[in-house]
TIZA-18857 format. One record per residue: x, y, z of N, C-alpha, C in turn; residue in three letters; residue number from 1. Coordinates in steps of 0.02 Angstrom, whole numbers. Example, Ala and Ser with C-alpha at 12.3 -4.5 7.8 and 13.67 -1.06 7.14 Angstrom:
+--------+--------+--------+--------+--------+--------+--------+--------+--------+------+------+
|     nx |     ny |     nz |    cax |    cay |    caz |     cx |     cy |     cz | resn | resi |
+--------+--------+--------+--------+--------+--------+--------+--------+--------+------+------+
|    660 |   -284 |    390 |    615 |   -225 |    390 |    660 |   -165 |    390 |  ALA |    1 |
|    642 |   -112 |    354 |    684 |    -53 |    357 |    645 |      2 |    394 |  SER |    2 |
+--------+--------+--------+--------+--------+--------+--------+--------+--------+------+------+
// end
This chain:
+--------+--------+--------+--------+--------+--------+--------+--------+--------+------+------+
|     nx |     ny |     nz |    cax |    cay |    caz |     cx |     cy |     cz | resn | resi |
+--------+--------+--------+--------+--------+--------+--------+--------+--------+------+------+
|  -1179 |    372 |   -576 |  -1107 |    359 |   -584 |  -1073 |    362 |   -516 |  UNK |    1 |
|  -1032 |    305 |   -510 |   -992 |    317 |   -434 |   -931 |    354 |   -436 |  UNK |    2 |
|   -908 |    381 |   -362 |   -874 |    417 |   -369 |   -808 |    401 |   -377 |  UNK |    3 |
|   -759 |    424 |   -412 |   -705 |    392 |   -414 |   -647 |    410 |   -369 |  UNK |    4 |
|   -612 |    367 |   -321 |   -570 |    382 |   -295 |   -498 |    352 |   -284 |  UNK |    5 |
|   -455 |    398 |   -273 |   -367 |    406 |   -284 |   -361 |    373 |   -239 |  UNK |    6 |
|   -303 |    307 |   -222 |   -276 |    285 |   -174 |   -224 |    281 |   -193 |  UNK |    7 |
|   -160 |    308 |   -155 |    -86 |    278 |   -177 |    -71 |    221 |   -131 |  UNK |    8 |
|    -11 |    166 |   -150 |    -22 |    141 |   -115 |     70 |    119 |   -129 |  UNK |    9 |
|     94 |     81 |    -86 |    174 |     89 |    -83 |    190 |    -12 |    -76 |  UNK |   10 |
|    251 |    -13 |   -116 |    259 |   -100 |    -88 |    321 |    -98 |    -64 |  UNK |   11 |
|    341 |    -77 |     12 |    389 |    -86 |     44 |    438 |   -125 |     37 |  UNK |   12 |
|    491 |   -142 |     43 |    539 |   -213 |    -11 |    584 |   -198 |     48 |  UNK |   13 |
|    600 |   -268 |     71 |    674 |   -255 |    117 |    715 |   -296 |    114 |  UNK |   14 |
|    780 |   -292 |    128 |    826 |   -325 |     68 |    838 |   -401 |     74 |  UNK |   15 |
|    776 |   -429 |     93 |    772 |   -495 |     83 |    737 |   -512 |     15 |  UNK |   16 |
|    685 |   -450 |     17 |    644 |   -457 |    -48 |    566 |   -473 |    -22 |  UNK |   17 |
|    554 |   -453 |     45 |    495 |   -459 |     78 |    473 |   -401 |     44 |  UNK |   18 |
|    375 |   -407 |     86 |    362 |   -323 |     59 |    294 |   -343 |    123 |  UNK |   19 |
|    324 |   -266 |    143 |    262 |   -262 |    198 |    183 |   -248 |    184 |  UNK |   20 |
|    140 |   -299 |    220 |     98 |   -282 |    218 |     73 |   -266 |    275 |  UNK |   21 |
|    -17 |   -212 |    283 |    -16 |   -186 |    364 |   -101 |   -229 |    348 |  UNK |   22 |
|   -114 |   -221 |    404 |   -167 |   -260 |    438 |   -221 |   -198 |    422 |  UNK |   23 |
|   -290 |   -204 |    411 |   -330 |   -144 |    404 |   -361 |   -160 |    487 |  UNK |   24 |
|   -359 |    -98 |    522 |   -386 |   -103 |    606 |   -462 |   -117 |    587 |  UNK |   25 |
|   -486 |   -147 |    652 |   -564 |   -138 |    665 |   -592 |    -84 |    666 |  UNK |   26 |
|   -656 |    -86 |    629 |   -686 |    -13 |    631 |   -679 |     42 |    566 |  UNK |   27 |
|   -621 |     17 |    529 |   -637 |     23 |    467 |   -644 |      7 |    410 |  UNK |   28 |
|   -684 |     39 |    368 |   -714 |    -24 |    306 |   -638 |    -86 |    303 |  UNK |   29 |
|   -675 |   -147 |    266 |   -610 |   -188 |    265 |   -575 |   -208 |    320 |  UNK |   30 |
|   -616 |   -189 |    385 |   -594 |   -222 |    425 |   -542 |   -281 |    430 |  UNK |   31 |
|   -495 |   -293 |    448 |   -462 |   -364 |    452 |   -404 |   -399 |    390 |  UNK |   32 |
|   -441 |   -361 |    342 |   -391 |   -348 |    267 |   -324 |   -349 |    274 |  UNK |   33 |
|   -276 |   -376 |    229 |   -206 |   -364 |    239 |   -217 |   -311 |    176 |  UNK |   34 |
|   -169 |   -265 |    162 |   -171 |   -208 |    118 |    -91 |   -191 |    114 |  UNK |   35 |
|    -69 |   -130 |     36 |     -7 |   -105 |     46 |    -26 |    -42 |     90 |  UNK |   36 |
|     28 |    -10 |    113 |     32 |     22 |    165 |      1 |     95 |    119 |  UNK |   37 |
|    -19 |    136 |    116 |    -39 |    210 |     80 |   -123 |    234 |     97 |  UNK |   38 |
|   -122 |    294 |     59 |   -183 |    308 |     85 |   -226 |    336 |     24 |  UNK |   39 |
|   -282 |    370 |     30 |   -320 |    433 |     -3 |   -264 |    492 |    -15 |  UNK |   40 |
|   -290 |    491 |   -104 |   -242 |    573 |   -109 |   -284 |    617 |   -101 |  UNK |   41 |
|   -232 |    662 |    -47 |   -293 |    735 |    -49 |   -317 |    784 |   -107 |  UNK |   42 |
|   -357 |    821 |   -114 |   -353 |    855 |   -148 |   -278 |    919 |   -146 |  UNK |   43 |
|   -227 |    921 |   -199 |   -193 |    947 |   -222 |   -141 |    926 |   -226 |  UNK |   44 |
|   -142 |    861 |   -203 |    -83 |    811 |   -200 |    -59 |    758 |   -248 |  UNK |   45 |
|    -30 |    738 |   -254 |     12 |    709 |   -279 |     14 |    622 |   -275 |  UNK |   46 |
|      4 |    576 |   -294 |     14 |    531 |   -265 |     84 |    511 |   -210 |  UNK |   47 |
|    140 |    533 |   -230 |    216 |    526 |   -214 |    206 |    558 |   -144 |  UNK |   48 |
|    166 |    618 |   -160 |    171 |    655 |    -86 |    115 |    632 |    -49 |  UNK |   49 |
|     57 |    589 |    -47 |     15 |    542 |    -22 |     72 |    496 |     11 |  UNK |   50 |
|    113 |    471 |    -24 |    149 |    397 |     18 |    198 |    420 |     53 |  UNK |   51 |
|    249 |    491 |     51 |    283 |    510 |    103 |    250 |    542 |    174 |  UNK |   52 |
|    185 |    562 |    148 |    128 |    584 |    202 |    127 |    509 |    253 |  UNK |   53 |
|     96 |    487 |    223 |     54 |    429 |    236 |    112 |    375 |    279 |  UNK |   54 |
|    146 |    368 |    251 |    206 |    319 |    264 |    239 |    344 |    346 |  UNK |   55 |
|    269 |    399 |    349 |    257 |    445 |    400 |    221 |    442 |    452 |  UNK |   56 |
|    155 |    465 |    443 |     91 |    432 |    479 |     86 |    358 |    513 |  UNK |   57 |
|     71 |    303 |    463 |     57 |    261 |    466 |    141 |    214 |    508 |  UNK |   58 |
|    175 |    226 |    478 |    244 |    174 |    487 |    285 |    215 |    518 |  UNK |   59 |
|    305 |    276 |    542 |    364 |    303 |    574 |    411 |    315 |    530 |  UNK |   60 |
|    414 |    320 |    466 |    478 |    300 |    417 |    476 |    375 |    369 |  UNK |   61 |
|    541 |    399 |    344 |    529 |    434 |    312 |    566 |    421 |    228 |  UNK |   62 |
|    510 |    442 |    180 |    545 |    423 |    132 |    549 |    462 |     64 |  UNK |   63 |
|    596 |    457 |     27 |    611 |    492 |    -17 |    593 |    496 |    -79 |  UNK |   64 |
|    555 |    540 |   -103 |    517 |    538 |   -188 |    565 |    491 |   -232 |  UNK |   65 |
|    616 |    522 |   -236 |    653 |    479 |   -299 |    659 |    418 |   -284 |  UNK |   66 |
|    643 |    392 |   -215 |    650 |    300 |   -179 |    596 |    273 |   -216 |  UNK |   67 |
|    559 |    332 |   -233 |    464 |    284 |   -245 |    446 |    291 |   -319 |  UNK |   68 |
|    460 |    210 |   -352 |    477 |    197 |   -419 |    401 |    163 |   -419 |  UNK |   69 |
|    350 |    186 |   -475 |    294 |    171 |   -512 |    297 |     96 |   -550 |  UNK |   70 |
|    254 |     53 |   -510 |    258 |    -13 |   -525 |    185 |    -34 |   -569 |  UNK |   71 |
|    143 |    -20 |   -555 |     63 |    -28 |   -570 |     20 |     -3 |   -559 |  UNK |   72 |
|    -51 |      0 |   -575 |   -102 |      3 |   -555 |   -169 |    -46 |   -537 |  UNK |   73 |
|   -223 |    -25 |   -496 |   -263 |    -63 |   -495 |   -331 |     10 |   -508 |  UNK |   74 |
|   -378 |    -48 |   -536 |   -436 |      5 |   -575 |   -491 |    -41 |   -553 |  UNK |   75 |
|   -544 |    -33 |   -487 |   -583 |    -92 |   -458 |   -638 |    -46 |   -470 |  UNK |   76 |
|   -705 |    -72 |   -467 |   -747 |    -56 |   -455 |   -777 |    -74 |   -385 |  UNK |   77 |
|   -808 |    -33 |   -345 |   -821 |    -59 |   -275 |   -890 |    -65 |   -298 |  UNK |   78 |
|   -934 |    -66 |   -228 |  -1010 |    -69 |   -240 |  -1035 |      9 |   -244 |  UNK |   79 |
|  -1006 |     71 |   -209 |  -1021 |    125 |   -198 |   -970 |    179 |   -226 |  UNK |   80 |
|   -924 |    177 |   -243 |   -872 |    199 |   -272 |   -818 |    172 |   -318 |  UNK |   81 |
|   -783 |    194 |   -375 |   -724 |    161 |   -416 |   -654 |    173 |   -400 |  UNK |   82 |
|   -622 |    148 |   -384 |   -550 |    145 |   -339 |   -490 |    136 |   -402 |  UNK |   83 |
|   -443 |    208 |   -382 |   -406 |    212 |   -455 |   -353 |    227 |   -402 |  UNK |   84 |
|   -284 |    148 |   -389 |   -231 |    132 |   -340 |   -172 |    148 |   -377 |  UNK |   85 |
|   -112 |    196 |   -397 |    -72 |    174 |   -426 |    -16 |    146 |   -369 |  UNK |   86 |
|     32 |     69 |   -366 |     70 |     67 |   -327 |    145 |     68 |   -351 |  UNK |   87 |
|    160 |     89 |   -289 |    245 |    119 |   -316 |    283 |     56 |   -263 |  UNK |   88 |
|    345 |     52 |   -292 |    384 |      7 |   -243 |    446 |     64 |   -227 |  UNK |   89 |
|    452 |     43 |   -125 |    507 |     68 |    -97 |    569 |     24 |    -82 |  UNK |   90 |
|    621 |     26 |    -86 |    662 |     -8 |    -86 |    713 |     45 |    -19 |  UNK |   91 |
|    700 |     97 |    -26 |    744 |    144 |     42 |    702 |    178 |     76 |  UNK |   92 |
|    714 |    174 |    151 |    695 |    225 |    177 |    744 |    260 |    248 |  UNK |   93 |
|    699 |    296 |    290 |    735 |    328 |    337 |    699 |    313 |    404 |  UNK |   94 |
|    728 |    258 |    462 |    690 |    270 |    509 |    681 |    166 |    528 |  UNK |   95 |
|    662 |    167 |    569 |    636 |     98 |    583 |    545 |     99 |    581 |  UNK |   96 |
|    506 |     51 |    551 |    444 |     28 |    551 |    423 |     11 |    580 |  UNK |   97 |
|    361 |     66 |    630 |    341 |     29 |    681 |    275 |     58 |    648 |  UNK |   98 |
|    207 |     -6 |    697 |    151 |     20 |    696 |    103 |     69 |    719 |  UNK |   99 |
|    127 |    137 |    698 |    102 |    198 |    738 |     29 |    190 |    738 |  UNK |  100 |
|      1 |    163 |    697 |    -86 |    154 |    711 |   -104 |     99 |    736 |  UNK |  101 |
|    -47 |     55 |    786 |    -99 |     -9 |    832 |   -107 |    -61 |    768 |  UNK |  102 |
|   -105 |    -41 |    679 |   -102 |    -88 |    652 |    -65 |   -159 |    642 |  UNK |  103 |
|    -84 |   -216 |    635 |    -29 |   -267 |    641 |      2 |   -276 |    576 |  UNK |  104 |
|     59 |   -283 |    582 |    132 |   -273 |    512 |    137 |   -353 |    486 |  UNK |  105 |
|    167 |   -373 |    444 |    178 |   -425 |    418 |    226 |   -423 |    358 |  UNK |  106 |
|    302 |   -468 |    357 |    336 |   -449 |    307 |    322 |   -494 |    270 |  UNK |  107 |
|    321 |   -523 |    222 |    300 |   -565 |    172 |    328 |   -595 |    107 |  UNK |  108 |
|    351 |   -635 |     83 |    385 |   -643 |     30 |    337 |   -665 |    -24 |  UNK |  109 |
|    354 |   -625 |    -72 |    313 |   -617 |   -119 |    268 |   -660 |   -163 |  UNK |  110 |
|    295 |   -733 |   -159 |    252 |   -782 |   -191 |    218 |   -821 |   -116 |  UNK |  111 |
|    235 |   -769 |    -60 |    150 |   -779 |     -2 |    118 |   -741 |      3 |  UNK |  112 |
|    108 |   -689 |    -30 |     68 |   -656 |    -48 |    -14 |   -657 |    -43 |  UNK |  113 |
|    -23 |   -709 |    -77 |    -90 |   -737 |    -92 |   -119 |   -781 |    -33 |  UNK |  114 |
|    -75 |   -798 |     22 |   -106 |   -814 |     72 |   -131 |   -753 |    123 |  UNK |  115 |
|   -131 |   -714 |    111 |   -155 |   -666 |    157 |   -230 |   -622 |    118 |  UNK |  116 |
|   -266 |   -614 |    162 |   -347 |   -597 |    146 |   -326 |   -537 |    136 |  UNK |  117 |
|   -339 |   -517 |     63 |   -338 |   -440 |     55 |   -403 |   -398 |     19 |  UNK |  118 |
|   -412 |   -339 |     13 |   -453 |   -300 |    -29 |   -454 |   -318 |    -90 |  UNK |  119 |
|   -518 |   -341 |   -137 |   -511 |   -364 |   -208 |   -472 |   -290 |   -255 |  UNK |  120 |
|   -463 |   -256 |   -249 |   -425 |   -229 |   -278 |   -367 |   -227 |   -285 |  UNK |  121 |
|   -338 |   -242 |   -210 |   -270 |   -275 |   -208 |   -239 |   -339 |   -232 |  UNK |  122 |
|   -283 |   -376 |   -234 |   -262 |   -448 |   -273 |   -231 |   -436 |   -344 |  UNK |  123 |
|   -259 |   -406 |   -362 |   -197 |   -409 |   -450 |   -127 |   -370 |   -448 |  UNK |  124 |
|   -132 |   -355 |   -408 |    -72 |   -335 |   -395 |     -9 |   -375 |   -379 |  UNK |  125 |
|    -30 |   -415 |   -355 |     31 |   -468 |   -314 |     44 |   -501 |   -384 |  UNK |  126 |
|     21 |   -521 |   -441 |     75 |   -555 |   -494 |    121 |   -493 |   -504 |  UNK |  127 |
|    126 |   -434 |   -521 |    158 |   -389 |   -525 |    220 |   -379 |   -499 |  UNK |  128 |
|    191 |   -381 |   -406 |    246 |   -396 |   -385 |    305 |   -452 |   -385 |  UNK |  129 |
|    269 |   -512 |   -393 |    298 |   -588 |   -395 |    345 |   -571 |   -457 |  UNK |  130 |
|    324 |   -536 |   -523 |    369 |   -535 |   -554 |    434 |   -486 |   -568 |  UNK |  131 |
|    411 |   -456 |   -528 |    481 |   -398 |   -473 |    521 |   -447 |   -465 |  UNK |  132 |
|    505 |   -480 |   -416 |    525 |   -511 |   -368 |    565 |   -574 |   -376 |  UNK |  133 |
+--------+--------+--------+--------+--------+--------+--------+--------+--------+------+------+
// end
């Protein structure tokens, strides 16, 4: 049985109605991937407190639990592990977005979505969003 693992993952929204996506760097799995911005929940955490961690980390931005509204999930099977994503959409935050990890950013409007190479787990996600949106 593979192991199953927590990813939160966040769909940034800015008030055009874009939603950021980040670039996965070289060197790790997925290399080259466009992805939503979030990470691995740790053990004792929370997903909510995964994406204010993470978001932080990753983007410079700080953001607020009650900002981060539960949109979906994705439930993939990988080849070595099962990937259990719930994503939340942000609509506020605190701070300007920059790429603190060298990753490359991309804002995106939601029915382009599908032109950008992402993680098969991420793909079902984007009708979700489209219909946000």
């Amino acid at each position: 049985m593979n192991k199953l693992v927590l990813v939160a993952a966040c769909a940034l929204i800015d008030p055009d109605g874009r939603v950021l996506l980040a670039r996965r760097p070289p060197g790790k799995p997925m290399e080259g991937l466009w992805e939503f911005p979030g990470g691995k929940v740790k053990d004792g955490e929370r997903p909510e407190q995964t994406l204010i961690r993470e978001l932080r980390e990753e983007l410079g931005i700080a953001v607020d639990e009650a900002c981060l509204a539960p949109l979906t999930f994705a439930s993939h099977a990988y080849h070595d592990f099962h990937l259990l994503m719930p994503l939340y959409v942000c609509r506020r935050w605190e701070g300007i977005i920059s790429a603190m990890e060298g990753q490359q950013l991309a804002w995106v409007r939601p029915n382009r979505l599908r032109d950008y190479d992402m993680p098969p787990a991420d793909v079902p996600l984007i009708a979700h969003l489209v219909a946000l949106l």
